[in-house]
C-alpha positions in Angstrom: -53.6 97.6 -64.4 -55.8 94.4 -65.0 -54.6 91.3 -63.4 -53.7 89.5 -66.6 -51.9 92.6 -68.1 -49.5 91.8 -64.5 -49.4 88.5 -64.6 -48.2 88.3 -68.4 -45.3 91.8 -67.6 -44.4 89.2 -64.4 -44.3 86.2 -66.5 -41.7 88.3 -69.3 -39.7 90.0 -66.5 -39.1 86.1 -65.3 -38.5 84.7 -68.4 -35.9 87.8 -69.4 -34.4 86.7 -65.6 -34.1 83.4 -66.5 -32.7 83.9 -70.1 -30.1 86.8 -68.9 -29.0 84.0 -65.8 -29.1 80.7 -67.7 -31.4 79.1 -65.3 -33.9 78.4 -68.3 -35.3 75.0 -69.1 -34.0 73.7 -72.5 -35.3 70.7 -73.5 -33.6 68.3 -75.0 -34.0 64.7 -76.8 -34.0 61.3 -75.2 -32.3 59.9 -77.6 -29.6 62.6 -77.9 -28.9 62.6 -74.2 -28.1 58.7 -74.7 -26.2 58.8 -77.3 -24.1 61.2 -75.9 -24.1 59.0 -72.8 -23.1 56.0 -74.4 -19.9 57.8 -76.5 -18.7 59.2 -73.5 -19.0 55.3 -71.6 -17.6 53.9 -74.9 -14.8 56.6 -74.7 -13.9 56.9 -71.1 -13.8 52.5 -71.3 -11.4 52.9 -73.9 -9.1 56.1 -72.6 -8.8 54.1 -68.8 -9.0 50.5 -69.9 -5.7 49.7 -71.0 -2.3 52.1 -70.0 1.3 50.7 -69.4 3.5 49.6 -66.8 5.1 46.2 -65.7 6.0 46.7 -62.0 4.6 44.5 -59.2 2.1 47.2 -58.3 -1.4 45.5 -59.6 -2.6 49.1 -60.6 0.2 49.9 -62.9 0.7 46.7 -64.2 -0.9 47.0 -67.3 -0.2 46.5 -71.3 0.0 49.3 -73.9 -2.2 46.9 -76.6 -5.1 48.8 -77.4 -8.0 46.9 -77.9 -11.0 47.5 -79.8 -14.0 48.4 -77.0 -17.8 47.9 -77.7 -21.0 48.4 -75.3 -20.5 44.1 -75.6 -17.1 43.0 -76.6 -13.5 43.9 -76.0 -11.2 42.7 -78.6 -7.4 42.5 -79.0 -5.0 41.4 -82.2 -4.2 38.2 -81.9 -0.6 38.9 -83.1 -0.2 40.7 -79.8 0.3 37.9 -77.7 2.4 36.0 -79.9 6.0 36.7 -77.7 4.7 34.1 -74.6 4.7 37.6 -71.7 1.4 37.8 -70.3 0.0 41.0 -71.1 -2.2 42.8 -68.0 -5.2 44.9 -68.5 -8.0 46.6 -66.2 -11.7 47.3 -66.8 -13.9 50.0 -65.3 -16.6 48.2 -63.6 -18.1 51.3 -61.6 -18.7 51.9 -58.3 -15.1 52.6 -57.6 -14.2 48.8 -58.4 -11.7 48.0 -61.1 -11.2 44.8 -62.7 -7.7 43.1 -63.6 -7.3 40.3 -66.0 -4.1 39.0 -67.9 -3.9 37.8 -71.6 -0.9 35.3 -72.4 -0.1 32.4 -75.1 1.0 29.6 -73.3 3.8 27.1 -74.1 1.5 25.2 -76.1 0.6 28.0 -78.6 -2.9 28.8 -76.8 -3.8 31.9 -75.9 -5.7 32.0 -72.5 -7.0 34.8 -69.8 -7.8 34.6 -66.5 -8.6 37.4 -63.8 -5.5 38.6 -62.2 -7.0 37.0 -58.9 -8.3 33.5 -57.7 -10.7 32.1 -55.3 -8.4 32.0 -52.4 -5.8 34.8 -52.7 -8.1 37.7 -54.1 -8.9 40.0 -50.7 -4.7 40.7 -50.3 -5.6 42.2 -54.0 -1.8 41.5 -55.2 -2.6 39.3 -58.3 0.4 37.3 -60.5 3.6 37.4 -62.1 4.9 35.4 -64.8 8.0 33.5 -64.4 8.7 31.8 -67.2 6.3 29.6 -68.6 4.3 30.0 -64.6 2.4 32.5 -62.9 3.2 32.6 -59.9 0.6 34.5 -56.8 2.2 37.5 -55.5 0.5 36.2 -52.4 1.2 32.8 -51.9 3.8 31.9 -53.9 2.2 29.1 -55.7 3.3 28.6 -59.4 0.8 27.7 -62.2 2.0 26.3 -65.3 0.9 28.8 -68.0 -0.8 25.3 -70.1 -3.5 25.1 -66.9 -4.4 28.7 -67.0 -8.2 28.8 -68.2 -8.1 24.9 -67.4 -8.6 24.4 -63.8 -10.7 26.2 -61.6 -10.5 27.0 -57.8 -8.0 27.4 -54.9 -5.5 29.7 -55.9 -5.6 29.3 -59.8 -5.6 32.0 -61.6 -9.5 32.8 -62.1 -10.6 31.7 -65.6 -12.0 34.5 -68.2 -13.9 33.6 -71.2 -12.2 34.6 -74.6 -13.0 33.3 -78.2 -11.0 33.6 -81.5 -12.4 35.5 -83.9 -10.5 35.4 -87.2 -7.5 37.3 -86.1 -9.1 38.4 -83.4 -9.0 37.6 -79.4 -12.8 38.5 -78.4 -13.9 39.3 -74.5 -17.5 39.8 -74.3 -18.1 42.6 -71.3 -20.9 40.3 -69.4 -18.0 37.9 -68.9 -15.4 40.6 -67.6 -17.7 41.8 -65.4 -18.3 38.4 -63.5 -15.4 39.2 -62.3 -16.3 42.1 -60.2 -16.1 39.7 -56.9 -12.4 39.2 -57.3 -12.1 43.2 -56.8 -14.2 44.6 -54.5 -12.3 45.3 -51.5 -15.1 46.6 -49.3 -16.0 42.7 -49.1 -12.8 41.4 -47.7 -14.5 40.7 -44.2 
């Protein structure tokens, strides 16, 4: 037998191997591969973004509101936070970190959102409460009128989020939620 006449019976024993094992090559688009990435990211943001639970454990604390997610923007009704309670929410940031934020309409008919952290507070990881028209640090113990939330920076104020009013819509843009990545990751609490 000539060497080609071997190499080529080798060649189809390898590929019917392959074929009958699954360990064949398929190729497959670029751009179907990421698109398929970015719906499962969209997808998996909005399954574990936002689930229930008011207890004073900061990882169940969370509102059953269920925004609308985007690759840019998270966005909630604005009818939603029309009864004063501040409604909690969490974002998947990756690597294991989770952000927490709240969403409430203050006393004077503004609705505000802040990181369920501050400056000082943040590494105990315990977040707020509301009582009444405050929140209040589950740290601390310092009260926070719900007017100055979004107003005044530092210390152990709540951490301010940017939010805009679209129509009847309350709009997050991601970039901003993730700048809050620093109030949540633990394995800097040195």
């Amino acid at each position: 037998m000539s060497k080609k006449k071997k190499r080529s019976a080798e060649e189809k024993s390898a590929a019917k191997k392959a074929a009958v094992l699954q360990t064949e090559k398929k190729s497959q688009s670029p751009l179907r591969t990421l698109v398929v990435i970015a719906v499962v990211v969209v997808a998996g943001l909005a399954f574990y973004l936002f689930q229930t639970g008011l207890d004073g454990n900061p990882q169940a604390r969370t509102s059953s509101i269920q925004p609308e997610v985007t690759a840019t923007e998270v966005s909630f009704p604005v009818q939603a936070f029309s009864d004063g309670q501040a409604k909690y929410f969490q974002y998947p940031a990756g690597n294991g970190i989770t952000i927490r934020f709240f969403i409430l309409r203050s006393s004077d008919g503004v609705i505000r959102a802040a990181y369920d952290a501050c400056d000082v507070c943040w590494r105990e990881g315990k977040g707020y409460y509301q009582d009444g028209d405050f929140m209040v640090c589950r740290n601390c113990g310092q009260r926070f009128a719900s007017v100055k939330v979004n107003e005044i920076k530092g210390g152990c104020n709540p951490a301010p989020l940017d939010r805009t009013i679209v129509g009847d819509k309350l709009v997050l843009k991601v970039a901003d939620i993730l700048q809050g990545t620093q109030y949540f990751d633990f394995a800097k609490r040195s």
